[in-house]
C-alpha positions as CSV (number, residue, x, y, z in Angstrom):
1,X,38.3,12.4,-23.5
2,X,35.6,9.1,-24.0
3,X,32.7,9.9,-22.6
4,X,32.3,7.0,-19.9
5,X,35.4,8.3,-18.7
6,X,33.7,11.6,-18.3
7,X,30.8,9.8,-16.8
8,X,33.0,7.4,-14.6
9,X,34.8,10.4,-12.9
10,X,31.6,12.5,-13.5
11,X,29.6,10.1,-10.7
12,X,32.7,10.0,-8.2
13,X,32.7,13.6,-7.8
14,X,29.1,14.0,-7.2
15,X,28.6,11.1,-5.0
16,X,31.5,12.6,-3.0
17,X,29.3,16.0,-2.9
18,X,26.3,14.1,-1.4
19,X,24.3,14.3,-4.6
20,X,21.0,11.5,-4.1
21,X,21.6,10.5,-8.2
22,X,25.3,11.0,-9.4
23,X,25.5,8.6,-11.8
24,X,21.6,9.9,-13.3
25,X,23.0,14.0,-13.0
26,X,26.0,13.2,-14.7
27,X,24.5,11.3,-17.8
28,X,21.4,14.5,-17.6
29,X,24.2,16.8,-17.6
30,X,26.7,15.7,-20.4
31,X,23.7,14.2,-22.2
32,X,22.3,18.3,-22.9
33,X,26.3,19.3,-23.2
34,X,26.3,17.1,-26.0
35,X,22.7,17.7,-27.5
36,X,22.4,14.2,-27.2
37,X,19.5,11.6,-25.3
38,X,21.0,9.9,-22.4
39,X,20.5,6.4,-24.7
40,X,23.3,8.4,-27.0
41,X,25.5,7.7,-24.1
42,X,25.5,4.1,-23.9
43,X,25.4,3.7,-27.9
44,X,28.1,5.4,-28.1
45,X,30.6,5.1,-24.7
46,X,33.7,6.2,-26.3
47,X,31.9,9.4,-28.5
48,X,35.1,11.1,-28.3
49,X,33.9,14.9,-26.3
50,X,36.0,18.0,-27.2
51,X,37.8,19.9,-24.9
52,X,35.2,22.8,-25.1
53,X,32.5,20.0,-24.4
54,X,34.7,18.9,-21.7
55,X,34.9,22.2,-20.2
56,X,31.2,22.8,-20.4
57,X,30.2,19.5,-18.6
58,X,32.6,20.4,-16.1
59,X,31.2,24.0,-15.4
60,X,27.9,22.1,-14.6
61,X,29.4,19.4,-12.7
62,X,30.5,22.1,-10.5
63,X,27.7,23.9,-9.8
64,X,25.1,20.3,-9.5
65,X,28.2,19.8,-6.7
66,X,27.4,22.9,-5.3
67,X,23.7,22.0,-4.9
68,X,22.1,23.8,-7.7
69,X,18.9,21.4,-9.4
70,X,19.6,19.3,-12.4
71,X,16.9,20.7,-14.2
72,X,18.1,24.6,-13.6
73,X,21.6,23.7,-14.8
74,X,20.0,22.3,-18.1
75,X,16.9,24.6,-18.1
76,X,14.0,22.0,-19.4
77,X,12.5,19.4,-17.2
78,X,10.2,16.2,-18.4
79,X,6.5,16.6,-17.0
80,X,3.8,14.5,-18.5
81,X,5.6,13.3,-21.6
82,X,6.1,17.2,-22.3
83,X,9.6,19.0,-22.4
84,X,9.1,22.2,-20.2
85,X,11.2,25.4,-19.6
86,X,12.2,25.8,-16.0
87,X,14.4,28.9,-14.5
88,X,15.1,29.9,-10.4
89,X,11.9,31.9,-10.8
90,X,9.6,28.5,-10.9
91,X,9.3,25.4,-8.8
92,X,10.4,22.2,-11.0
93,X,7.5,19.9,-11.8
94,X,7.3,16.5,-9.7
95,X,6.5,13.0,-11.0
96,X,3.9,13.4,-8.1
97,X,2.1,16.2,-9.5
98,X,1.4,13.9,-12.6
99,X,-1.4,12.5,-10.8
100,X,-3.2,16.1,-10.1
101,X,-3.7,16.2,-13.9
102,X,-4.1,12.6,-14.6
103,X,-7.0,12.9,-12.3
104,X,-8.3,16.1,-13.9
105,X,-8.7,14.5,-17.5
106,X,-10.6,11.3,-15.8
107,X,-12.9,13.6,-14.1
108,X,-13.4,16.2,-17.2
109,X,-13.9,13.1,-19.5
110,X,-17.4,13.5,-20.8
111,X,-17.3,17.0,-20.8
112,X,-17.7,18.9,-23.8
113,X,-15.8,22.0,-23.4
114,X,-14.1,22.0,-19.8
115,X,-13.3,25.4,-18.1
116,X,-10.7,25.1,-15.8
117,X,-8.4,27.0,-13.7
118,X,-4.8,26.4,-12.5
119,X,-4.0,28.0,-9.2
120,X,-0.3,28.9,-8.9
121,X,0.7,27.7,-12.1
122,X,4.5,28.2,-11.9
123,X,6.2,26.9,-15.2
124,X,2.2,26.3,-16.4
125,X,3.4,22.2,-16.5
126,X,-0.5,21.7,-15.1
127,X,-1.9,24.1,-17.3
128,X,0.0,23.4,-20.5
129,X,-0.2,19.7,-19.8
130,X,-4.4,20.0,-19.3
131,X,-4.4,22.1,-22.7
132,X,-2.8,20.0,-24.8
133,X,-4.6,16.8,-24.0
134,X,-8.3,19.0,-23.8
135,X,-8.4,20.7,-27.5
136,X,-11.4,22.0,-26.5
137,X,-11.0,23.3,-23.0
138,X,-10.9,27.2,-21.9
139,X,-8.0,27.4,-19.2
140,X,-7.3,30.3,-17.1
141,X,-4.0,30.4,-15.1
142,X,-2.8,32.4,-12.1
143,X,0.0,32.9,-10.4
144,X,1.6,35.9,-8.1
145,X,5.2,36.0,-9.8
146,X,5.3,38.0,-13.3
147,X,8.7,36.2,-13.6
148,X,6.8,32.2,-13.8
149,X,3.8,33.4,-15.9
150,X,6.1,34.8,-18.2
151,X,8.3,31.0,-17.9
152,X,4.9,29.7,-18.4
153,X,3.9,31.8,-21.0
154,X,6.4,30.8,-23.0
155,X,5.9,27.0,-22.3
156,X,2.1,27.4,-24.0
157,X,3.7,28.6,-26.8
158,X,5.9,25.6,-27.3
159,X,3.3,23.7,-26.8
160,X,1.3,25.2,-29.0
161,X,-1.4,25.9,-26.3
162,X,-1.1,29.4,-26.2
163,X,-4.1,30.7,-27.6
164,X,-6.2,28.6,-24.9
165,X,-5.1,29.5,-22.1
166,X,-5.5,32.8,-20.1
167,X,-2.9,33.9,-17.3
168,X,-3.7,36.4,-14.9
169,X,-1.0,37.5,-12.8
170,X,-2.7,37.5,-8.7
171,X,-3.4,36.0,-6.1
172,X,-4.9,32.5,-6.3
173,X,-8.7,32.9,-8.3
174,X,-8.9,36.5,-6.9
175,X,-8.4,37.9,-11.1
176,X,-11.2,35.6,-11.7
177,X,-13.9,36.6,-9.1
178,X,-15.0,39.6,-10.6
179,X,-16.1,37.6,-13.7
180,X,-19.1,36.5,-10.9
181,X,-20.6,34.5,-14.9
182,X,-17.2,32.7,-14.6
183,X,-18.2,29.0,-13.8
184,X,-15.2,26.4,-13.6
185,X,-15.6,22.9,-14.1
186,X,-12.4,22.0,-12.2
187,X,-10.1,24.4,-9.9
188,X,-6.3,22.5,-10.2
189,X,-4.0,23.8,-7.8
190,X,-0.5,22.8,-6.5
191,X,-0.2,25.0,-3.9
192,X,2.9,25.6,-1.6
193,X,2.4,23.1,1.1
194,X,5.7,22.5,3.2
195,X,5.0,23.5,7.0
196,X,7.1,26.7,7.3
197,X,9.2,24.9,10.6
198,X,10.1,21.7,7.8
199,X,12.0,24.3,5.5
200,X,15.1,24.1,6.5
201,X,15.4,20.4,6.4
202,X,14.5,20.5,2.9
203,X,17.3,18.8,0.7
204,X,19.7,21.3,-0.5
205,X,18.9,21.4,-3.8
206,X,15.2,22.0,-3.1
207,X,15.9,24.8,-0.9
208,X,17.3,26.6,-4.0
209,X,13.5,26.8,-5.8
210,X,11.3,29.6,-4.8
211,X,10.5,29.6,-1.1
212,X,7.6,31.4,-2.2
213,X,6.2,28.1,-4.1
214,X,7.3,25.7,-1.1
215,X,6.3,27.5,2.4
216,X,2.7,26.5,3.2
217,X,3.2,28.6,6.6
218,X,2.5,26.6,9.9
219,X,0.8,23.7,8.6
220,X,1.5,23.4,5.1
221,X,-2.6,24.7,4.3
222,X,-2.2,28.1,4.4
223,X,-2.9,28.8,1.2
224,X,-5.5,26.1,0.9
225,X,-7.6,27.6,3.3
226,X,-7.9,31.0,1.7
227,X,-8.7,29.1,-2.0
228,X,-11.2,26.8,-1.0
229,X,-14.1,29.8,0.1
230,X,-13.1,31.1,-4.1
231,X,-13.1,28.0,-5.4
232,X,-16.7,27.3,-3.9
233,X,-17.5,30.8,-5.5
234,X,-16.4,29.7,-9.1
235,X,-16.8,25.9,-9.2
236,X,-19.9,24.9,-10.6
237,X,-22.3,22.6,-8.5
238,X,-20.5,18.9,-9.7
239,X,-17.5,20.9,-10.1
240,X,-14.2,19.5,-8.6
241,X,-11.1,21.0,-6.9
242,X,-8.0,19.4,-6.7
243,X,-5.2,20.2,-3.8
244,X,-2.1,18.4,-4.2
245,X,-1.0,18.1,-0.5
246,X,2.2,16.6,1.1
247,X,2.2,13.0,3.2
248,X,0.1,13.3,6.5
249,X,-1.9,16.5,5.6
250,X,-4.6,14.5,4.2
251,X,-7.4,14.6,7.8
252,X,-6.3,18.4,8.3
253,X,-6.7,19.0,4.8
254,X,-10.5,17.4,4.7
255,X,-11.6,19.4,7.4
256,X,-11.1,22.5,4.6
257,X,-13.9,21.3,2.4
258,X,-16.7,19.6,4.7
259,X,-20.2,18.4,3.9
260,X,-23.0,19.3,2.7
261,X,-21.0,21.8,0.5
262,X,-18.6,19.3,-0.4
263,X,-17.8,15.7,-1.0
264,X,-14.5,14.9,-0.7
265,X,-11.6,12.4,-0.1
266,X,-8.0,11.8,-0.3
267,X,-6.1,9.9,-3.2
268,X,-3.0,8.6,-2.7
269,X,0.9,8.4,-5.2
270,X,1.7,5.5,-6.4
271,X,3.9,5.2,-3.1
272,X,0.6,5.1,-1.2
273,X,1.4,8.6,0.4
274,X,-1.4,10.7,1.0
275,X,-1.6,13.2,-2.2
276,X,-4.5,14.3,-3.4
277,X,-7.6,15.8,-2.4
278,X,-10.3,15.6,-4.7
279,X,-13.1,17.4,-3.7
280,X,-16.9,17.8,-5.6
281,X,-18.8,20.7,-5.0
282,X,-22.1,19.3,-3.8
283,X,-24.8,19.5,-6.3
C-alpha cells in the first residue's frame, strides 16, 4: 500500500477509538515503522510500504487504539531537543516540564561548577537534559524504581553524560543526607503531583504510566512536603529548589517553603497555568 493511504485509514480508526491526535499518532507510528522522520511522509506520500511494514504499523495501530502511549509503542520520546528512551517503568517527559530545566540553566548561569540534584528522575530527561547543557556540573539523581534509573541510566550514556551524573536509587534526597559536606546549588524535582481522588479521571492513556510517578496523595503535595525540610538541609544558602506542580496548587504549594527560610514564588507554562515553584533558600 501508499502510505497516505495507510495514513488516511490510519487517522479514521483512531479518531473512532477516541484518540486526542489521530492524525499526529498515526504519522509517529508509521514514521518509526519506517525508520523514517514524519517530514519523510509528506515527501514522499505514495513511498510504497511492504506488507511486513504494513503489518507492523497495524500491530501499533492496535494497541495506540487500545490506549497504550505513543511514546511506549515507539519507545523514544522528544524532551529538550534530546531523543530519550522511555518504557512502562517511567513517566513520559512533558513539553511542561521543559520549563523546570529552562529555569534551572537561567538560575545556574554564572556558576562555575553547579551541583545539582534531580528528585525522582524517572527516564533522567531533567537530569540528562541539565548535564548536557552544564559540561561542568556535578549531578546526582534519585529515584525509588531500580527499573527507571536503569531507563535513565542508559539515557546518560546516549547522551554521553554518563560519567557526570550520579544515581542513587531512594527515596527523594534521603541517599544524599548522609553526605552532611554535600551542598546543592539547585534541588530539581518533578514530583508526582495528581490529587490521589483526580486519578481516575486521568485520560486513558495516562493512566497506563506508573501510578507511582502520578499520585501526589490527597492534595497532589505529598511528596513535596517531605522534600522541602531535605532540600533546606542540602541547598546552599542562595540555593534554589524547583517543584513542578499542577494548575491551582500554586497558594498550597507556597505555604511549603515560607519566609524567612525561603523566598519564593510561582512561575507559570506558557498557557499561563500555575507551574513552577521557584524557591531561594534565604541567605
Amino acid at each position: 500500500m501508499r502510505a497516505d493511504e495507510l495514513l488516511r485509514a490510519a487517522t479514521v480508526e483512531l479518531k473512532a477509538a477516541g484518540c486526542a491526535s489521530p492524525r499526529l499518532d498515526a504519522e509517529v507510528l508509521l514514521s518509526a515503522v519506517l525508520g523514517c522522520d514524519r517530514l519523510a511522509l509528506y515527501r514522499e506520500p505514495a513511498r510504497q510500504v511492504t506488507d511486513q511494514e504494513a503489518a507492523a504499523f497495524r500491530a501499533l495501530l492496535s494497541r495506540r487504539a487500545g490506549g497504550e502511549p505513543v511514546a511506549y509503542l515507539t519507545g523514544e520520546k522528544e524532551f529538550m531537543g534530546l531523543r530519550f528512551k522511555v518504557t512502562p517503568a517511567v513517566l513520559i517527559p512533558r513539553p511542561e516540564t521543559e520549563l523546570l530545566v529552562e529555569t534551572a540553566l537561567a538560575l545556574l548561569r554564572g556558576v562555575a561548577a553547579p551541583v545539582v540534584a534531580d528528585v525522582g528522575t524517572g527516564c533522567g530527561a531533567i537530569a540528562v537534559s541539565l548535564a548536557v547543557s552544564l559540561p561542568a556540573a556535578r549531578i546526582f539523581a534519585t529515584d525509588v524504581s531500580p527499573a527507571a534509573l536503569a531507563v535513565a541510566r542508559e539515557n546518560a550514556v546516549r547522551q554521553g553524560v554518563a560519567g557526570r551524573i550520579a544515581f542513587f536509587a531512594g527515596d527523594l534526597l534521603e541517599p544524599l543526607l548522609p553526605a552532611g559536606e554535600l551542598v546543592l546549588d539547585l534541588v530539581a524535582a518533578n514530583l508526582p503531583y495528581i490529587p490521589a481522588g483526580a486519578m481516575h479521571s486521568l485520560p486513558r492513556e495516562v493512566r497506563r504510566e506508573p501510578a507511582v510517578a502520578l499520585d501526589g496523595g490527597a492534595d497532589g503535595l505529598t511528596l513535596y512536603r517531605r522534600l522541602v525540610p531535605q532540600a533546606g538541609r542540602l541547598l546552599k544558602p542562595g540555593g534554589y529548589l524547583l517543584m513542578e506542580i499542577g494548575p491551582g496548587q500554586g497558594k498550597n504549594a507556597l505555604l511549603l517553603v515560607p519566609p524567612p527560610m525561603w523566598e519564593a514564588r510561582v512561575e507559570p507554562d506558557l498557557a499561563g497555568r500555575e507551574r513552577l515553584v521557584i524557591a531561594c533558600r534565604s541567605r
